[in-house]
C-alpha positions as CSV (number, residue, x, y, z in Angstrom):
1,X,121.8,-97.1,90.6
2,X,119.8,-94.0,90.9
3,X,120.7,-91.0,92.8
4,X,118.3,-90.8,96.6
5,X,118.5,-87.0,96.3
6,X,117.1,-85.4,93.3
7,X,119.3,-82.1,92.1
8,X,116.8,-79.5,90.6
9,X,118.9,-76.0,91.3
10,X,122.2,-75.0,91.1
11,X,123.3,-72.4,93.5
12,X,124.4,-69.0,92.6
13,X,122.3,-69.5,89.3
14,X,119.6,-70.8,89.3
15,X,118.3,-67.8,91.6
16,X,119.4,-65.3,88.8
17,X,117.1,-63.5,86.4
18,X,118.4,-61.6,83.5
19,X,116.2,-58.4,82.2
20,X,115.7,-58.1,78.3
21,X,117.0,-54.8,76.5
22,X,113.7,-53.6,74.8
23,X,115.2,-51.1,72.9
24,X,117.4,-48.0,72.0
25,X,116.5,-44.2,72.7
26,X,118.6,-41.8,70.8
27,X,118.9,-37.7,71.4
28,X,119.6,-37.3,67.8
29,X,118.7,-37.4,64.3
30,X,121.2,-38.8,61.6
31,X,120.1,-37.0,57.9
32,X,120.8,-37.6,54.4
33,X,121.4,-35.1,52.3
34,X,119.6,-35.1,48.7
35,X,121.5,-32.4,47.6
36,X,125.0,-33.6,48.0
37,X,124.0,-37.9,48.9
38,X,126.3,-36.6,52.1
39,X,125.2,-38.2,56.3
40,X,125.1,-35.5,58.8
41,X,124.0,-35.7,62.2
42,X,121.8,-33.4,63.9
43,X,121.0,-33.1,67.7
44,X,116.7,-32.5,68.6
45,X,115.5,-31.1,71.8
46,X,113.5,-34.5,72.0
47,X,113.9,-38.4,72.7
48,X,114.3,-40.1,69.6
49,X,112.0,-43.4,70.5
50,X,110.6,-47.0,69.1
51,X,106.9,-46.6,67.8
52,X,105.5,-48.6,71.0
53,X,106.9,-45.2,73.3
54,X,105.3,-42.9,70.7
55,X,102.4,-44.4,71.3
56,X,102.3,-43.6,75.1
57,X,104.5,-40.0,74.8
58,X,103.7,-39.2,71.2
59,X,106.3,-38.7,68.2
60,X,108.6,-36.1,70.3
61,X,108.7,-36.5,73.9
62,X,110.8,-34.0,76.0
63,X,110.3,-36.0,79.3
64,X,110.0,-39.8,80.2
65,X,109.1,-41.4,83.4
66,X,111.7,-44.2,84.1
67,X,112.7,-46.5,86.6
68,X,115.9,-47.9,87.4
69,X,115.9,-51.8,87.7
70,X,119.3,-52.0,89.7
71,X,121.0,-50.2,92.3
72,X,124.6,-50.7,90.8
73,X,125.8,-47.2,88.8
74,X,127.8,-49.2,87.2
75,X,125.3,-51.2,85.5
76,X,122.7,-49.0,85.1
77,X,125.0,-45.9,84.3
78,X,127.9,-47.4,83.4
79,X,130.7,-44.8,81.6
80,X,134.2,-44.1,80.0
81,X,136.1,-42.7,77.5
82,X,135.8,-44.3,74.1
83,X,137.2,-44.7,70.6
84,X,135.5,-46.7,67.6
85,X,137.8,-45.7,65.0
86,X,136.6,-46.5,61.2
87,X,135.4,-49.9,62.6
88,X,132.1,-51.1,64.4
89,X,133.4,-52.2,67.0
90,X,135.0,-50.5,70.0
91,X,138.9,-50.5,69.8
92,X,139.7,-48.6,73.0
93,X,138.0,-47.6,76.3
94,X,139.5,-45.6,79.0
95,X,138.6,-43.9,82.5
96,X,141.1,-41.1,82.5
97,X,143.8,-42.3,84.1
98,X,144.2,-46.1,81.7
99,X,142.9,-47.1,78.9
100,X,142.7,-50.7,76.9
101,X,143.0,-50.7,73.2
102,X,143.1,-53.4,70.9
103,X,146.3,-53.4,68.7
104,X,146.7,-56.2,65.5
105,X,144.2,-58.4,67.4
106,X,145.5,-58.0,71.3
107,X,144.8,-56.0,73.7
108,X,147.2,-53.3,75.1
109,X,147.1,-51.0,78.3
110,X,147.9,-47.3,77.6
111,X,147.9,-43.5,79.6
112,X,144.4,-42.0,78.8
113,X,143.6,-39.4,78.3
114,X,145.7,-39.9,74.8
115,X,145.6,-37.6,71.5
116,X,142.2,-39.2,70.5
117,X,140.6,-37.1,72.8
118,X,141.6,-33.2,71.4
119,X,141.0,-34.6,68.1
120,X,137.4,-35.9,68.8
121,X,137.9,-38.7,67.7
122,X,137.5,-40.4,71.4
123,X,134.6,-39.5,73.4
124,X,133.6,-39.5,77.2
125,X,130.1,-41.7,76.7
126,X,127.4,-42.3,79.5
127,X,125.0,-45.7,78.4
128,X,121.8,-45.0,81.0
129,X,119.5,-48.0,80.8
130,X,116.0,-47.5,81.9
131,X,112.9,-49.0,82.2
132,X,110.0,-47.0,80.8
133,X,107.2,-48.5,83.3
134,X,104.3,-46.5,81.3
135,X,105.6,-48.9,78.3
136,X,106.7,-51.7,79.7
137,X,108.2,-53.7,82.9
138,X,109.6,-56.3,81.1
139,X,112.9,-55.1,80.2
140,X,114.9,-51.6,79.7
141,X,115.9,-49.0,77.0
142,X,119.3,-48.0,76.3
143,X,120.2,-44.4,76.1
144,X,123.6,-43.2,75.4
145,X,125.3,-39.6,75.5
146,X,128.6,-38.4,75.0
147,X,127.3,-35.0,76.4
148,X,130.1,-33.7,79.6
149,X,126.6,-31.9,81.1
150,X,124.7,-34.9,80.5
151,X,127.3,-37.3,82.2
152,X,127.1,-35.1,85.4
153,X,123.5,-33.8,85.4
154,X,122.4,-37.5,85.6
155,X,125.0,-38.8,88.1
156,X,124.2,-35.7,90.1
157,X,120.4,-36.9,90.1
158,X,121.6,-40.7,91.3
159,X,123.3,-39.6,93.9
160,X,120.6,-36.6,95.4
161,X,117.7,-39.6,95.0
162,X,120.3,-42.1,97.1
163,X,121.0,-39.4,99.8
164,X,117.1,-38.9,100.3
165,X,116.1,-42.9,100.2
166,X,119.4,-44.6,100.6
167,X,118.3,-46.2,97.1
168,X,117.6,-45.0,93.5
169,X,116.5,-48.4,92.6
170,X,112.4,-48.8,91.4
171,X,112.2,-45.0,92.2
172,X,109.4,-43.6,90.2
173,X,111.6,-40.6,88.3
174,X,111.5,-38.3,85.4
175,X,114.0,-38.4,82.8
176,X,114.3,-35.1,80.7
177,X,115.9,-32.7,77.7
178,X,117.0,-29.2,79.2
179,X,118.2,-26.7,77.0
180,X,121.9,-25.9,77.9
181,X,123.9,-23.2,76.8
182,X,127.5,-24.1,76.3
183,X,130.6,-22.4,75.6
184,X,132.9,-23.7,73.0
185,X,135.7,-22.6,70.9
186,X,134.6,-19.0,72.2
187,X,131.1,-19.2,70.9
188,X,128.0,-20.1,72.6
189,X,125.6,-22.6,71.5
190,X,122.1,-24.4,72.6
191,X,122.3,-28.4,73.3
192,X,119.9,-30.5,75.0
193,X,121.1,-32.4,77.9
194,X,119.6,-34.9,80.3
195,X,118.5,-34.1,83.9
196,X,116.6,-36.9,86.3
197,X,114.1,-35.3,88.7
198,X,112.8,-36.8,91.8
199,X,109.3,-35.6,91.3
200,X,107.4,-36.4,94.7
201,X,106.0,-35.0,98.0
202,X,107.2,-36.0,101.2
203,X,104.8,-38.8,101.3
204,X,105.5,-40.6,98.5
205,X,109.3,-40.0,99.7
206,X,108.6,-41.4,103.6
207,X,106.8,-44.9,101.9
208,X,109.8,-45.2,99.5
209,X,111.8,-45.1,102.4
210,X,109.8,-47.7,104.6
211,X,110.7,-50.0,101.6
212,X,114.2,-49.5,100.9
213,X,115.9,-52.9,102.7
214,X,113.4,-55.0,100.9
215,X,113.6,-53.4,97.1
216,X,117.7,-53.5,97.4
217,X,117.7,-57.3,98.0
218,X,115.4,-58.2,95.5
219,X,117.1,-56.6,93.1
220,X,120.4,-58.2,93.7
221,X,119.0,-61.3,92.2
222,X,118.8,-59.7,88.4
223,X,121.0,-58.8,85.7
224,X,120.7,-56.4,82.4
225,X,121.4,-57.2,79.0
226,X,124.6,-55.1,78.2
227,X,124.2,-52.2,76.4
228,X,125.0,-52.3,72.2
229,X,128.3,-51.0,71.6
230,X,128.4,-50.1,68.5
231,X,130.2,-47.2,66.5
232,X,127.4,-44.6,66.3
233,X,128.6,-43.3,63.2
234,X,127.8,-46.4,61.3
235,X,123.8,-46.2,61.6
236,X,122.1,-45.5,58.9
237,X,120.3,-41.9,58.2
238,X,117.1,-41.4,59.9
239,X,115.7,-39.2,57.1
240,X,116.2,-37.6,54.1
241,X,116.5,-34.3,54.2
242,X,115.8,-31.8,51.2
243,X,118.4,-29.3,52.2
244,X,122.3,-29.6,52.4
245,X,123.7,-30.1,56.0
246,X,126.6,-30.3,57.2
247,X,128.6,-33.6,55.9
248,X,129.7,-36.4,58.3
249,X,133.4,-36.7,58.1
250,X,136.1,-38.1,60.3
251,X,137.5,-35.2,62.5
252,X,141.0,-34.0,60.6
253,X,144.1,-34.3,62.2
254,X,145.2,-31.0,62.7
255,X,146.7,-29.9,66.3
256,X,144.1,-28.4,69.4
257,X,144.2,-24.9,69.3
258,X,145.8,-23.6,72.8
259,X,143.8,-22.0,75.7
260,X,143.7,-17.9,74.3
261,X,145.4,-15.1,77.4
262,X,142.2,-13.7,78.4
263,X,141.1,-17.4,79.2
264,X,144.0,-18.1,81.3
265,X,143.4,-15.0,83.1
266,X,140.0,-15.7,83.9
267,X,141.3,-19.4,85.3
268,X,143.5,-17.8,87.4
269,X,141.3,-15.2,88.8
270,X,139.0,-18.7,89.4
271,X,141.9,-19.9,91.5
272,X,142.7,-17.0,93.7
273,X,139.1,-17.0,94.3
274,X,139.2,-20.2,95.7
275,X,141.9,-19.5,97.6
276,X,144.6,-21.5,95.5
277,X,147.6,-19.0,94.7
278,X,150.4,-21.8,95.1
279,X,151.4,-23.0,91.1
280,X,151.8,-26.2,92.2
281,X,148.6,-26.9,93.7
282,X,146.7,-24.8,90.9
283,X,148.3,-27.0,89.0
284,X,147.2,-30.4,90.1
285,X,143.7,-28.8,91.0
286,X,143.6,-28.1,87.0
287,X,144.7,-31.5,86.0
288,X,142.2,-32.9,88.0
289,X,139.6,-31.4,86.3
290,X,140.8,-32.1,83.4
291,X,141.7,-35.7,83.4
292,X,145.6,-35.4,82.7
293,X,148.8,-33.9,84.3
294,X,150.0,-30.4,83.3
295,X,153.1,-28.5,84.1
296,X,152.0,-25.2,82.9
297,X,148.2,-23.3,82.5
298,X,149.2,-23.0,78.7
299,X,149.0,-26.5,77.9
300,X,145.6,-26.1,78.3
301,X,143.5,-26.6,75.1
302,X,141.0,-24.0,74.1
303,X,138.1,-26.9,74.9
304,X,139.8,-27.9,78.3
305,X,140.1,-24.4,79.4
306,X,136.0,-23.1,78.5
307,X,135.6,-26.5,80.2
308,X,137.3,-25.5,83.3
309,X,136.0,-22.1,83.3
310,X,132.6,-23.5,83.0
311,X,132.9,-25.9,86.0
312,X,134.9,-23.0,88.8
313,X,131.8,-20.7,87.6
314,X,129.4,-23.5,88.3
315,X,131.0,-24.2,91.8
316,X,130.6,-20.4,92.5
317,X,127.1,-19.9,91.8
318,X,125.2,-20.1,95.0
């Protein structure tokens, strides 16, 4: 007996459509030493891209026009705290407050921030995934940074494009490397972190607009490939280089150094200037910023306390 009513769809999947991942874009060279056989990495002031970008931006771009395919941060930006160990694969991911880690084969809940974090070997990591419509529209690039400026700078630049078109979805924007000066361990140094510009007159800004309803619901019907996650330490060297570098070597376990006097003086000058002179609420206002409880200033870490310092100037500067 054959069926009156032929079947040719199955709801909920059949509407579905599933973007490729094209490739990975890095913001850093690994080298090989000649000298000593030793891998080091080395951070450029470029995008590190696949020949068919090259062949639209050229061997070192500094900017990249992208699109995002989704209007779901959490897809298209998606981040957390993260620990590879020796091993490929990732053994522990966190988002400040919990973590999962993966201990003789199961997986356990724990408090994050733990210890991983002061001793580098966990990392906060931001995977953007792009489209590069100049390239291609057929899929999206995978970009990933463990960069604390980055990680802001580019939710920063979601949420302004959402607050002007209520989207950031198939928004034509420009993806690029700003030099940043950083504080760290009392010295200053030059990275390269990743800012997204809305680059458009009013015009173009009132048709994006008109659109918005329309581009949002389309776009609910597709999916992304998820991102590699893979230990980043276990690529292989880019180049070889003629001179000695700095060797890659696990970070040694030796305890953070503590935040220094004139740093904690500085935080709390930061604090009466915001008007925060109760301990208690200077406190939890520090351990907010940096992800974990404190019952004193001077458990502050040298690194956590530039950080914080870094942030209260930020919020200050008009």
């Amino acid at each position: 007996m054959g069926f009156a009513q032929r079947v040719t769809r199955i709801k909920e999947l059949s509407e579905r459509r599933r973007l490729p991942r094209l490739g990975v874009i890095r913001l850093g060279l690994k080298k090989l030493s000649k000298a000593s056989g030793k891998e080091y990495p080395t951070e450029v002031d470029y995008f590190v891209v696949p020949p068919e970008v090259q062949k639209i931006y050229g061997e070192k771009p500094k900017r990249l026009d992208v699109m995002l395919p989704l209007d779901e941060i959490d897809i298209i930006f998606p981040q957390a705290y993260k620990y590879y160990g020796s091993s490929k694969g990732l053994k522990c991911q966190g988002d400040g407050e919990l973590a999962y880690r993966v201990e003789e084969g199961e997986m356990v809940q724990i408090e994050c921030p733990c210890e991983n974090l002061d001793s580098k070997k966990c990392k906060q990591t931001g995977t953007l995934m792009v489209m590069l419509p100049k390239v291609s529209v057929g899929g999206i690039y995978q970009i990933r940074t463990s960069s604390f400026n980055s990680i802001v700078d580019v939710n920063s630049g979601l949420d302004y494009v959402r607050a002007l078109l209520g989207r950031f979805c198939m928004v034509p924007l420009v993806l690029e490397r700003v030099t940043t000066e950083t504080h760290h361990d009392e010295q200053k140094q030059n990275h390269y972190t990743l800012r997204l510009v809305f680059d458009a007159d009013i015009y173009t800004l009132n048709a994006l607009r008109q659109d918005t309803t329309r581009v949002i619901e389309h776009s609910r019907q597709y999916l992304i490939e998820a991102p590699i996650d893979e230990n980043p330490e276990l690529d292989p060297p880019d180049v070889v280089d003629e001179e000695e570098g700095p060797p890659l070597e696990a970070p040694q376990e030796e305890p953070p150094k503590m935040a220094t006097s004139p740093q904690l003086k500085a935080i709390h000058t930061h604090l009466t200037k915001k008007g925060i002179s109760d301990r208690d609420a200077g406190l939890l206002f520090l351990g907010d910023m940096i992800g974990r409880k404190i019952e004193s200033s001077k458990e502050l870490t040298i690194r956590e306390a530039n950080m914080v310092i870094d942030k209260m100037i930020a919020e200050a500067t008009p």
